[in-house]
N, C-alpha and C positions, 0 to 999 in steps of 0.2 A: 538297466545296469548303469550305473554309477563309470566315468572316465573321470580323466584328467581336462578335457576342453571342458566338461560340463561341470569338472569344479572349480574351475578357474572363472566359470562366469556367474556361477552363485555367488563366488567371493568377491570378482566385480560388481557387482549387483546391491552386495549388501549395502555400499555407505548412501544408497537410496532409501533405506531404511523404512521400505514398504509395510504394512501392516498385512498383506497377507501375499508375501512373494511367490515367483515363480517358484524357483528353488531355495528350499529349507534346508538350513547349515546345520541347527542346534536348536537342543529345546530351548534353552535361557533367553536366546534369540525371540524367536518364534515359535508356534506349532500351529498345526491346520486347526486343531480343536477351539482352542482359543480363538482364534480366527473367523470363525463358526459363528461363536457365543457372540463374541464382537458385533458380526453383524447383526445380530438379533437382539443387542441392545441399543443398535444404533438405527433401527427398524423403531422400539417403543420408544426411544430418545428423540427421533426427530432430526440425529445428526449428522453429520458427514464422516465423524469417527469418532470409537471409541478404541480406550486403550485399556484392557483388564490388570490387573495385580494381583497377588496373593493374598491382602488384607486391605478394608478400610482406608486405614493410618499408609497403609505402602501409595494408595492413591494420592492422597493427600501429599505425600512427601514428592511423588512425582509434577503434581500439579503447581506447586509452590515452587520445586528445587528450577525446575526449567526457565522460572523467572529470573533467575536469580545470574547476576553476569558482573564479572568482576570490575571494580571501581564504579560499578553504580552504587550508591548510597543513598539513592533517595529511599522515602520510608513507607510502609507497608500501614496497613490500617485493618484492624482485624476487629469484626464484630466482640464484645467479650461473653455474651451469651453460646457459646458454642462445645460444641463437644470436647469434654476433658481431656481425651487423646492429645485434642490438637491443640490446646492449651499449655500440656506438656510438651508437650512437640516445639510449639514457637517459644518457651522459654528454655527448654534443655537443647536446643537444638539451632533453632532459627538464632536466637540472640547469645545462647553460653558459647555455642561452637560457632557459629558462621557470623556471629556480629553483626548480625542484619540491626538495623531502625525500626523498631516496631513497635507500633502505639495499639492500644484498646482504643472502643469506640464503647461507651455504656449506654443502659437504658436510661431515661429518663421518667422514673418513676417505673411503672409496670410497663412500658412500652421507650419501641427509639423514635427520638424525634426527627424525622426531614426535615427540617430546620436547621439543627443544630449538626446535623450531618453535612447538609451544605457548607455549613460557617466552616466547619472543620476540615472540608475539604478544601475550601480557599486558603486556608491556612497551613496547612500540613504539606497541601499539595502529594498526595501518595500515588504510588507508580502501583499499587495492586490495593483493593479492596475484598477481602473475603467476608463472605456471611452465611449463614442458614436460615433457609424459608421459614423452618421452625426451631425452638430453642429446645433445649435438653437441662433441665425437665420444668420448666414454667409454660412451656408451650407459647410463648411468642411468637407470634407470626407477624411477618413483614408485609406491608405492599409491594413486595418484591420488584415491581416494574417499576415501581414508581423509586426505588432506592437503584437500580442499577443506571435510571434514565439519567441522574444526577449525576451519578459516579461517574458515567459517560461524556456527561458537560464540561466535566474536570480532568478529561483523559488519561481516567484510571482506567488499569486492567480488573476484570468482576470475577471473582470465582464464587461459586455457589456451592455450600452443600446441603443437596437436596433431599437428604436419604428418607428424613420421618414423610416429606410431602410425596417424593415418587413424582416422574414422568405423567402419571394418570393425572397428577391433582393439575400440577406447574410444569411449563418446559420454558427454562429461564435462557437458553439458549435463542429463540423464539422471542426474547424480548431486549437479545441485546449483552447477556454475557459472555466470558470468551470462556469459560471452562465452567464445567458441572461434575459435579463430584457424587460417588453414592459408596456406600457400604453396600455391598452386594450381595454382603453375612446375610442382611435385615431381608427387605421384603422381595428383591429382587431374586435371590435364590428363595429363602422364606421357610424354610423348614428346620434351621437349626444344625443342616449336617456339612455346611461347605464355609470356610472362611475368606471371603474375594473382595475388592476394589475395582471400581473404576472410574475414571476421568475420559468425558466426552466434548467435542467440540466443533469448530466447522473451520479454522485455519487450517490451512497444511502445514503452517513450519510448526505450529505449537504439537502438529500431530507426529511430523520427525523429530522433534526436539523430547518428544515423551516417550516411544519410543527406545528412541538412542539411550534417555537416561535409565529407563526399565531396562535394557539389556547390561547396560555396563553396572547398575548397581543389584542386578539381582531380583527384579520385584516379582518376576513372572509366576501368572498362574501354571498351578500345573495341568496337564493332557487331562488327568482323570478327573479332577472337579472341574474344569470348563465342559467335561463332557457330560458330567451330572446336571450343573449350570444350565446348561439348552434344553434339556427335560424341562428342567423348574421355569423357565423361562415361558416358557408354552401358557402357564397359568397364572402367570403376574397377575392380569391387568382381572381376571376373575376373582384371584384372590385379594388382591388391593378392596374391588369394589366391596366387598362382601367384610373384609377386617373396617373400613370406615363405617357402615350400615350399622354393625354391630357397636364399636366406639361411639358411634351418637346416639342408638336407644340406653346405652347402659349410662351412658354420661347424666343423660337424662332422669332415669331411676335414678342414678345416687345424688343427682341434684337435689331430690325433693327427698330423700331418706333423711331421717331423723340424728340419725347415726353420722352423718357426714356433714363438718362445719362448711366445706370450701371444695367447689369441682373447679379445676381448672380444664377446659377441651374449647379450642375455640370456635367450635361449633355451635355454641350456648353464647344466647345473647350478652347474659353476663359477664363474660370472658373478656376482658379490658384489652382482646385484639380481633375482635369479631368482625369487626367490621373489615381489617387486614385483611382476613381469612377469606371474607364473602367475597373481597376486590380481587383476591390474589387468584383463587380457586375458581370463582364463575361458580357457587351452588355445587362443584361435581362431587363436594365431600369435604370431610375437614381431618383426616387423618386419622390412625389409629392409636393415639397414644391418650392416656389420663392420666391427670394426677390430681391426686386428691387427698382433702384433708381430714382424719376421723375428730367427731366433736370428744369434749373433754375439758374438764374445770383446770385443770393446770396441764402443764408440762407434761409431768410424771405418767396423769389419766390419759393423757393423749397419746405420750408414748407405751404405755400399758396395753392400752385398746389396741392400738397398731401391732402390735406381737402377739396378742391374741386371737387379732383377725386373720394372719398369716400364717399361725397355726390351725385356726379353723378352715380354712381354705386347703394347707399344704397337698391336702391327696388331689386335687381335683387343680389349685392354680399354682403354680408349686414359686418360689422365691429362686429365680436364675439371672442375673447380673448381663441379660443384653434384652434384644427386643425384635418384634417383628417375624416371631415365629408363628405358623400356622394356629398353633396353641397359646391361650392365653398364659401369661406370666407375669408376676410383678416384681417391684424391686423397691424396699425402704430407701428413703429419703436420706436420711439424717446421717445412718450408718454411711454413707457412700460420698456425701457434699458435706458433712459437716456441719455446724450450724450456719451456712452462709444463708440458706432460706430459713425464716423463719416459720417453721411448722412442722415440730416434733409429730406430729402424726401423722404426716404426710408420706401417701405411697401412689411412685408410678406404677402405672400398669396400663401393658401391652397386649391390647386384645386381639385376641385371636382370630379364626374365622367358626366355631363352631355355632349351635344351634343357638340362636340370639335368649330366645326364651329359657333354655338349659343355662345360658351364662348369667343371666338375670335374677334367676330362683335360685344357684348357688351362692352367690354376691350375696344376695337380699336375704338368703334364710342363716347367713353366719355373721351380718351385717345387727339382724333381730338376736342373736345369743351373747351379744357384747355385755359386759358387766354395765 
């Protein structure tokens, strides 16, 4: 039973801004559920805390906004290869409304240079560096340790988002960043029915400061999918190993298919970041993701082919606009980026976990009916 001393000291209590307190005021606050989950991402993470959200993008906003303290002006450095959310995000948001300083960092060619990452750190001098292990959808991959170690030299704050590499592959925390980012949508829940974030870390203030900002802006996951969350959680690290396994033999097949000009997975030696991948990874796998290119004498043949291939597929790999489901899915290129890459027949796709051989003799036998 609930008094009056024992709510006055939950309310005391609160501006400690525990992650899983004695006494629970409100869900927006807190809940045990989440609290739960929490632990049991910071169990596969490696970390001292995690903090969930309701989306992706809510992470993201959290992990950023906390930095963020009035009359600093120094300037932010953001990989440009990164997830469009957050692309839109640091221009409708970081720079239209909050007037932050914020520079892109580009590739240099198919890949980033440490080089010219350094230069540009002596130069800019930035107070935070964001990046991702891998890109969306060229599939770059970083030497991640070796990009945060620098960043370090120049006492930048590092956030990572890790979501396509997963805790399994990299734990960048473990080499020196102060925050880790994941979509929890993708592999970490992995079935397509929960939409959650989180930002993990090993400070205490960045972990009351994320926190505080989740409760006052709103971000909180809710009771029922934190508590679905902990089920899916049980089989991350099962189904991670088993979505990579499957992504490298299929990568492989359509490397050598007749039918496919360009594999990008940076698992294949070919891959103009393989060698990233091998440094970054340690061999434990290279991710689930592909993107690929269908051959074709022009434009038009390539994007012809491409629409006909995802009509011969739609019963079995159907076209769904995310990734990291149990089931495989894909997603056109061009419709979706524009023509910033250049490869009209280009389609990611996010492999699933089912039977490797079943995924391969679908691919291949709709792959063989192309005009």
């Amino acid at each position: 039973m609930v008094d009056i001393p024992t709510m006055q000291r939950a309310f005391a209590n609160e501006g400690s801004y525990s992650r899983n307190p004695e006494l629970y005021i409100y869900g927006r606050y807190r809940n045990p559920n989440v609290a739960t989950a929490e632990e049991m991402i910071m169990d596969i993470e490696g970390s001292k805390w995690s903090v969930l959200a309701q989306t992706g993008l809510a992470a993201i906003d959290i992990a950023l906004s906390i930095f963020q303290e009035q009359g600093n002006n120094q300037p932010w450095l953001f990989f440009s290869e990164i997830y469009g959310g957050t692309n839109h995000f640091i221009d409708n948001v970081l720079i239209k409304r909050r007037g932050l300083d914020i520079h892109r960092f580009h590739p240099d060619g198919d890949t980033y240079s440490i080089e010219k990452f350094e230069q540009t750190l002596k130069e800019l001098k930035p107070a935070i560096v964001v990046f991702e292990t891998i890109s969306n959808p060229m599939l770059i991959s970083l030497d991640g340790n070796a990009f945060i170690k620098v960043a370090k030299q120049y006492n930048a704050k590092v956030i990572v988002d890790n979501t396509f590499a997963t805790p399994y592959l990299w734990k960048p925390l473990e080499n020196g960043a102060d925050i880790v980012i994941h979509s929890v949508t993708k592999y970490f829940a992995g079935h397509g029915s929960l939409s959650a974030g989180v930002l993990s870390g090993n400070c205490p203030t960045l972990e009351k400061d994320a926190i505080e900002y989740r409760k006052l802006v709103g971000h909180m996951l809710s009771p029922d999918d934190a508590a679905r969350l902990c089920e899916q959680l049980k089989t991350f690290e099962l189904r991670f190993q088993k979505h990579c396994h499957n992504a490298f033999e299929l990568a492989r097949f359509l490397d050598k298919h007749p039918k496919i000009e360009k594999v990008l997975y940076p698992g294949l030696e070919t891959h103009f970041t393989h060698s990233n991948a091998v440094n970054t990874f340690n061999g434990k796998g290279f991710g689930a993701i592909i993107t690929f290119d269908i051959a074709g004498d022009d434009k038009a043949a390539k994007q012809r082919r491409c629409n006909q291939l995802i009509s011969l597929l739609q019963q079995h790999i159907p076209l769904v606009p995310t990734l990291g489901d149990a089931d495989t899915i894909l997603m056109p290129i061009e419709p979706v980026w524009g023509d910033r890459y250049p490869f009209p027949g280009m389609i990611r796709l996010s492999v699933g976990i089912e039977n490797t051989d079943w995924l391969v003799n679908i691919i291949g036998e709709a792959l063989d009916k192309l005009d």
